[in-house]
C-alpha positions in Angstrom: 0.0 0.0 0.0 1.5 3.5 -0.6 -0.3 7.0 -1.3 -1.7 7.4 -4.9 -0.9 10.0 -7.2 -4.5 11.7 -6.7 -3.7 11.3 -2.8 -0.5 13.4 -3.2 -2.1 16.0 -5.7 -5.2 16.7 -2.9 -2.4 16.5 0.0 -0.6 19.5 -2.3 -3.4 21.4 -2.7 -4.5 21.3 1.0 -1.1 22.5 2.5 0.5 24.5 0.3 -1.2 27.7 1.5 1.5 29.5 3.6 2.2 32.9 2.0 6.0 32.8 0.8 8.6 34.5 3.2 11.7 36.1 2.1 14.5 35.1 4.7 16.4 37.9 5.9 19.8 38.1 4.0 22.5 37.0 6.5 26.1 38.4 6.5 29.3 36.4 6.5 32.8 36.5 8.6 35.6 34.7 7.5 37.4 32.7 10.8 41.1 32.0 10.5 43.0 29.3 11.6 45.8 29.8 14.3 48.0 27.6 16.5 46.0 28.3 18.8 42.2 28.2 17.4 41.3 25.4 15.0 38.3 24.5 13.3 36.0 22.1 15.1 35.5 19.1 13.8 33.3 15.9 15.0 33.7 12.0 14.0 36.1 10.8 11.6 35.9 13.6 9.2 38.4 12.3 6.2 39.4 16.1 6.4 42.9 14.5 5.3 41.5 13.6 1.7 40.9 17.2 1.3 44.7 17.8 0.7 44.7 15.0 -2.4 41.6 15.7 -4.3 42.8 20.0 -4.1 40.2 20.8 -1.9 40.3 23.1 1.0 38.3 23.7 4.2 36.8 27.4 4.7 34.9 28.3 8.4 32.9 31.0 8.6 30.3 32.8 10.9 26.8 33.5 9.4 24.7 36.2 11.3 21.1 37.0 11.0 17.2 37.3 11.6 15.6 33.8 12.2 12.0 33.1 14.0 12.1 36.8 14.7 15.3 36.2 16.3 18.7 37.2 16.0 21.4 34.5 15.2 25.1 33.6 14.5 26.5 30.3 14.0 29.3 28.9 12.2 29.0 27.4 8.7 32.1 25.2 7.1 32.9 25.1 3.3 34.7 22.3 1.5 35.2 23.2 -1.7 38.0 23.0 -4.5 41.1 25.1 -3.9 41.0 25.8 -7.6 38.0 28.2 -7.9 37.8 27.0 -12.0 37.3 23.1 -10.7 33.9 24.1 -9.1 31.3 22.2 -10.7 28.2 24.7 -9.5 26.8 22.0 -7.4 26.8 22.4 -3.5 25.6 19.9 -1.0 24.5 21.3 2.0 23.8 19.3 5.2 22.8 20.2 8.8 25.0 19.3 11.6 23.2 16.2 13.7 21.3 17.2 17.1 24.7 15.1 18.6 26.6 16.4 16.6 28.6 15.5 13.2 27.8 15.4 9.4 27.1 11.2 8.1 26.5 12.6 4.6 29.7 14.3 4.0 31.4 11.2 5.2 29.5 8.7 3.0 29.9 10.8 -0.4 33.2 12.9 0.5 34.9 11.5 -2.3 32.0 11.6 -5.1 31.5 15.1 -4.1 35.8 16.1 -4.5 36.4 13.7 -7.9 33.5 15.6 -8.9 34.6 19.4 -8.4 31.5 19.8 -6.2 31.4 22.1 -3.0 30.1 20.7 0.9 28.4 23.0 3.4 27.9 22.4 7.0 25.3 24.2 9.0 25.1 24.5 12.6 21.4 25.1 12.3 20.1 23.2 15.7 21.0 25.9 18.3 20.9 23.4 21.3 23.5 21.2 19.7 25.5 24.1 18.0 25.5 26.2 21.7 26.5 22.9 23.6 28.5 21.2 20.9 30.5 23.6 19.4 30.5 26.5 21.3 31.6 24.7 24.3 34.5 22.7 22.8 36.2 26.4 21.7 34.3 29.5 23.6 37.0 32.0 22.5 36.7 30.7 18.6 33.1 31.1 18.3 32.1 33.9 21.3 29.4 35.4 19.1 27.7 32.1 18.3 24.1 32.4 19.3 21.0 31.3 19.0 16.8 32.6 20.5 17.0 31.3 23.9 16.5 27.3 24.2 16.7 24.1 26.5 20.7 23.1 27.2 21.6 20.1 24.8 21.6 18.1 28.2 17.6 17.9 28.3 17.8 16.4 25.2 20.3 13.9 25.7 19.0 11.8 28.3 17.8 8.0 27.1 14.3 7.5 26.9 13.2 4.8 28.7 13.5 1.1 26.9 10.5 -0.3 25.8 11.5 -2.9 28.6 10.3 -0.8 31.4 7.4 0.6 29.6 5.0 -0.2 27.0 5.2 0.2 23.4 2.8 2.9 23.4 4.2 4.9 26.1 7.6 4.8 24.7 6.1 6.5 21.5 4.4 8.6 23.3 8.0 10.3 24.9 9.8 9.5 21.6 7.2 12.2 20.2 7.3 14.3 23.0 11.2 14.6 22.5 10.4 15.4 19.0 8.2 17.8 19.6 10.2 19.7 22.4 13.3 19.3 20.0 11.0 21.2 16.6 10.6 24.1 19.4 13.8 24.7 20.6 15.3 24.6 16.9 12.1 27.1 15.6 15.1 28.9 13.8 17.1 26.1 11.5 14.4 25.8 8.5 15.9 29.7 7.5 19.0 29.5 8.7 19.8 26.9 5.9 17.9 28.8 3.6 19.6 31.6 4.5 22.9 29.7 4.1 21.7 28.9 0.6 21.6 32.4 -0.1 25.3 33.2 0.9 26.1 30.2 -1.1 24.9 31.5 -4.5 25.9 35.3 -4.0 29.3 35.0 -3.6 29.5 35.3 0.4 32.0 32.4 0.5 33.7 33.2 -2.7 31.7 30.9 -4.6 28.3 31.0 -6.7 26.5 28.0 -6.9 24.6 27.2 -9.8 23.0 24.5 -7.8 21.9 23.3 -4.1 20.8 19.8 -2.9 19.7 19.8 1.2 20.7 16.1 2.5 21.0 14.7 6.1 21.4 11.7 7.5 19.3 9.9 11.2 18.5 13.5 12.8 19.8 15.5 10.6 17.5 13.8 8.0 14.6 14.2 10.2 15.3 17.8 9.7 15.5 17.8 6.0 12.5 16.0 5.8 11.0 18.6 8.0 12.1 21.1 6.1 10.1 20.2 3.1 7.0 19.1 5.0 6.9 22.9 6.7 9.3 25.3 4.9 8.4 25.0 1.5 7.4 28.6 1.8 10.6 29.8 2.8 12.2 31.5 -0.1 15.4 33.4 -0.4 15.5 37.2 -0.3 15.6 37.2 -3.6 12.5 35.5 -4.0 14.3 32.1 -5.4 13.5 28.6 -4.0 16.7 27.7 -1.9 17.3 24.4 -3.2 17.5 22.3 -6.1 16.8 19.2 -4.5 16.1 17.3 -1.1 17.8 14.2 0.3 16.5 13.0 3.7 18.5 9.7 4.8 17.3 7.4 6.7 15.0 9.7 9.0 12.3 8.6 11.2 9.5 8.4 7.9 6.5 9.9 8.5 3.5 10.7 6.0 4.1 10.4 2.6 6.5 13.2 0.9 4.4 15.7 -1.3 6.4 17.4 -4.5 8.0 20.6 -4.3 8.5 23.2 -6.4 11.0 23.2 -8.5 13.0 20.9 -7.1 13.9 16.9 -6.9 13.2 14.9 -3.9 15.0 11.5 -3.3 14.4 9.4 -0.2 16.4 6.8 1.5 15.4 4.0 4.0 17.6 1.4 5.6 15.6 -1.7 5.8 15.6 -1.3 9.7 14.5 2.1 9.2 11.4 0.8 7.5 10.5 -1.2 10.5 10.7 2.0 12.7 8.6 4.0 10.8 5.8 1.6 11.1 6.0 0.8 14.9 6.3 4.6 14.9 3.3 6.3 12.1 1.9 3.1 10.5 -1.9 2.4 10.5 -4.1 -0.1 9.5 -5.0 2.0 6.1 -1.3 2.8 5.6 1.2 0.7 7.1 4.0 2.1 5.9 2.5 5.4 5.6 5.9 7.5 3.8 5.7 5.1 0.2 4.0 6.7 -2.5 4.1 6.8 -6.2 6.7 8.1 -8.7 6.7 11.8 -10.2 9.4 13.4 -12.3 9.8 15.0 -8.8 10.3 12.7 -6.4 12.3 9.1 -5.9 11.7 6.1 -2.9 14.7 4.0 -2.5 14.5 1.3 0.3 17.8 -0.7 0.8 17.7 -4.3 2.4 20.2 -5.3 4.3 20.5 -1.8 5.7 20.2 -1.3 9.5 20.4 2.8 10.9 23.3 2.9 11.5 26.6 2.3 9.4 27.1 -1.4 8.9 29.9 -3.4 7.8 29.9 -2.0 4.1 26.3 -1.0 3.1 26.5 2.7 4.2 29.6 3.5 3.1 29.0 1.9 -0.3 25.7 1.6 -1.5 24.5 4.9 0.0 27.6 6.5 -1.2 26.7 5.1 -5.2 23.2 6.1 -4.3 24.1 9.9 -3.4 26.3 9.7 -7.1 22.9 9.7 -8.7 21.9 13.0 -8.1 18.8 14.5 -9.6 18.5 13.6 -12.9 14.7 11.8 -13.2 14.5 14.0 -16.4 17.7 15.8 -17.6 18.4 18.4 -15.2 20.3 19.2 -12.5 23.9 17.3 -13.0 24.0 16.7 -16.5 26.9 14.4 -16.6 25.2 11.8 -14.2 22.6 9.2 -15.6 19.1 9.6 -15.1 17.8 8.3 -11.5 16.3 4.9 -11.4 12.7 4.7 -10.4 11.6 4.2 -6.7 13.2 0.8 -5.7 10.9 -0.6 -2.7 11.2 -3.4 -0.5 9.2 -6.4 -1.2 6.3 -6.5 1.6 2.8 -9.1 1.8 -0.3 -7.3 1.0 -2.6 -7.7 4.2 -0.1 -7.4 6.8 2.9 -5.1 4.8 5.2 -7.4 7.0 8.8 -7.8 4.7 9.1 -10.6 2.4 12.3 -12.6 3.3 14.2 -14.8 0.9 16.6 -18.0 2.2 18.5 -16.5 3.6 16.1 -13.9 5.9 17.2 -11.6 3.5 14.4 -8.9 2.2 13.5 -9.1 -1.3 13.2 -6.4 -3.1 14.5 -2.5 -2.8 18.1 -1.5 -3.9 19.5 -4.9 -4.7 24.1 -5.2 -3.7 26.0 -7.7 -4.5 25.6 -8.3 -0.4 22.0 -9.1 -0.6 22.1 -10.9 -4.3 25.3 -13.3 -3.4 25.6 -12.8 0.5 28.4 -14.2 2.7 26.6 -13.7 5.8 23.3 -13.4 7.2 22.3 -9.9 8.3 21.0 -8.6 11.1 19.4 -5.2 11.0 18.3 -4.7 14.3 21.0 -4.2 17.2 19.0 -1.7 19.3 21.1 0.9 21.8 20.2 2.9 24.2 18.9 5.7 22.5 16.2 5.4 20.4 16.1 4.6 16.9 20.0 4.4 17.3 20.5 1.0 15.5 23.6 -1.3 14.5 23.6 -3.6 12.2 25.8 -6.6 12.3 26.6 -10.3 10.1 26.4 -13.9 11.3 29.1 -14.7 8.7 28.5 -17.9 6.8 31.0 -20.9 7.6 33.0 -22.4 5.0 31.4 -25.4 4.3 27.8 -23.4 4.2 29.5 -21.3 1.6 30.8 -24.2 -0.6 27.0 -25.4 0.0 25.8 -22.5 -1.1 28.2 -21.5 -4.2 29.7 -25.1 -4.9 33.1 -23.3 -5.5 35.4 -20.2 -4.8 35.4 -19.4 -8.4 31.4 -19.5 -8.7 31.0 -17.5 -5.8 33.2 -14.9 -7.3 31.1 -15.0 -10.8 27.9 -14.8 -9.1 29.2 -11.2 -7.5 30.8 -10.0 -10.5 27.5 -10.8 -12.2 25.7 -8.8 -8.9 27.6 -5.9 -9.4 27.2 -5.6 -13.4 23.2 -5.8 -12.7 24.2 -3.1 -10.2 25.5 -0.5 -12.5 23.0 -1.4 -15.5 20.1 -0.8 -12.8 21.7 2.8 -11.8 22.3 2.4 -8.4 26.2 1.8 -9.0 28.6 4.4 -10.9 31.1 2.7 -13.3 34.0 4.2 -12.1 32.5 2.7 -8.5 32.6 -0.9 -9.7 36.0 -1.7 -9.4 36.0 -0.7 -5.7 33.3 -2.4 -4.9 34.6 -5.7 -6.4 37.9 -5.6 -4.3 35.7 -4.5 -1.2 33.2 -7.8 -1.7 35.1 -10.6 -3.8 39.4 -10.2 -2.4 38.8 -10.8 1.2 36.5 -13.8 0.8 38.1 -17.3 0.7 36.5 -20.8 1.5 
């Protein structure tokens, strides 16, 4: 079951009523590096590639109106060193309520082989006040934000669904959601304001092109974004962005098109199973599938818990973010056009996931791990937070994998095979496939 296209054309015509709003144009102020005052930086960034693919690492401070509020937080700009190199295109993520940037880290080296730009936007003022602010006071004094709840209220564990009921742990998962939209009232223009500064030559670049992704939170934001800001415009009276990528957020009802501009949506398989427990109901189970547009794209991955696994995240995602925005021609003309909406294979009455041999799910974005596997998956490795999920693999033994693939040799066919059908189905760039190979056929002996 997913939302029709006459659904999503009423759903349009019922919300899209909010007069537009020009954002108030922010100014920038460059932030040199010292000895003594360095950029702050969270999770393993791969900053060091920046150096080999000629790219360099620019910090600012952006100041401005938000909510009716004044602001000032710190944006960072990867970009080539080279200004001719510049491809137009800028991806621009939102720094995660705990802090760090999963999309950047996933794609960093599509976006540098590709001359693109990155932007990262401390747009959560809890997190940016508590995160960054406090790791370096004297580096970003004039941070601030319209007065808001200490990061610390938010980062308390909910109670497990072991000392309460299912129902009651929704119940606070969606209080802390709610409490967290409050206290961050200002990000939706502060990344369209950051949009602006991006295409006027603020940080000595003009792109051509903008595409808002996140990733867990950060994606939840994103997705936000376009479910409440789509009437947020730049001062100019331009749409701020291009396109939308939410990652692997918490789902919710189904997207609805923007204006000019290119949704795609990602969901872990893992994620899928949240998003049920979470906003499914009987009429719509898995209530964020819909139908096709030449605006928007569904991909659902199997195999793919919340969290980074073994190699799915940092591989398949990362082929899926090469296949930007082109379901008709525009946007990066050098890319092929996107692949329709993949989804994973569910049963009609119950919308429970159809597993194959090997508990795998059928259906979605097939790999070359779900198509010739070495190991069963498991998807769901809860944590203490929620909706923080590992993934992990039961490897297979070798006999079960001479059971399975007879020989060594036949196993390595079968991949090679899996990852041709992956680039011919456009969810794997050629210059990709090589990597991939080494990364699933070298290590694997029986």
């Amino acid at each position: 079951m997913f939302t029709n296209e006459k659904s999503v054309f009423i759903m349009a015509f019922r919300t899209r009523k909010r007069p537009l709003f020009r954002v108030v144009e922010p100014t920038f102020q460059f932030l040199h590096e010292t000895e003594a005052s360095k950029t702050i930086t969270y999770e393993p960034d791969q900053s060091e590639l920046l150096a080999t693919y000629g790219y360099e690492q620019r910090e600012y401070l952006m100041s401005g109106v938000a909510a009716r509020s004044s602001y000032c937080t710190r944006v960072l700009l990867r970009r080539p060193a080279d200004p001719l190199r510049f491809s137009g295109l800028v991806i621009e993520e939102p720094a995660h309520l705990w802090g760090g940037t999963t999309v950047w880290r996933l794609i960093d080296r599509w976006i540098m082989r590709n001359g693109h730009a990155w932007l990262g936007v401390d747009s959560q003022g809890p997190a940016a006040i508590d995160q960054t602010k406090r790791l370096d006071p004297d580096r970003y004094k004039e941070m601030h934000f319209k007065p808001c709840p200490p990061l610390d209220d938010f980062m308390k564990p909910l109670p497990r669904i072991g000392n309460i009921s299912n129902e009651e742990y929704l119940d606070n998962y969606g209080d802390f959601k709610t409490k967290w939209s409050v206290a961050t009232s200002q990000s939706p223009e502060i990344l369209t304001a950051a949009s602006h500064g991006l295409r006027n030559g603020n940080m000595e670049i003009c792109a051509m092109g903008i595409i808002l992704c996140g990733h867990c939170q950060s994606g939840d934001v994103v997705r936000n974004f376009i479910i409440d800001s789509s009437h947020l415009h730049l001062p100019g009276g331009h749409v701020p962005f291009e396109g939308y990528m939410p990652c692997q957020s918490d789902g919710g009802p189904a997207l609805l098109d923007m204006p000019n501009a290119k949704i795609i949506e990602v969901f872990g398989e893992q994620d899928i199973l949240w998003t049920k427990n979470l906003y499914g109901t009987v009429e719509e189970p898995i209530p964020h599938r819909r139908f096709d547009s030449g605006a928007f794209r569904l991909y659902e991955v199997p195999g793919l818990p919340h969290r980074e696994s073994r190699y799915i995240s940092l591989a398949e995602l990362k082929r899926l973010s090469g296949r930007y925005f082109r379901f008709d021609g525009e946007m990066d003309k050098r890319s092929p056009r996107s692949p329709r909406s993949a989804l994973i294979a569910t049963i009609d009455s119950s919308e429970e996931i159809e597993r194959d041999i090997f508990e795998t799910a059928i259906g979605g974005v097939r790999t070359v791990h779900t198509d010739v596997p070495v190991a069963r998956t498991i998807n769901d490795s809860p944590k203490d937070r929620p909706h923080w999920f590992n993934g992990k693999d039961v490897a297979f033994t070798p006999t079960q994998m001479l059971e399975i693939y007879k020989s060594l040799a036949n196993f390595r066919r079968q991949a090679a095979d899996a990852i041709y059908r992956q680039v011919v189905n456009g969810f794997l760039l050629p210059e990709d496939a090589e990597i991939l190979r080494r990364d699933a056929l070298e290590h694997v002996t029986f």
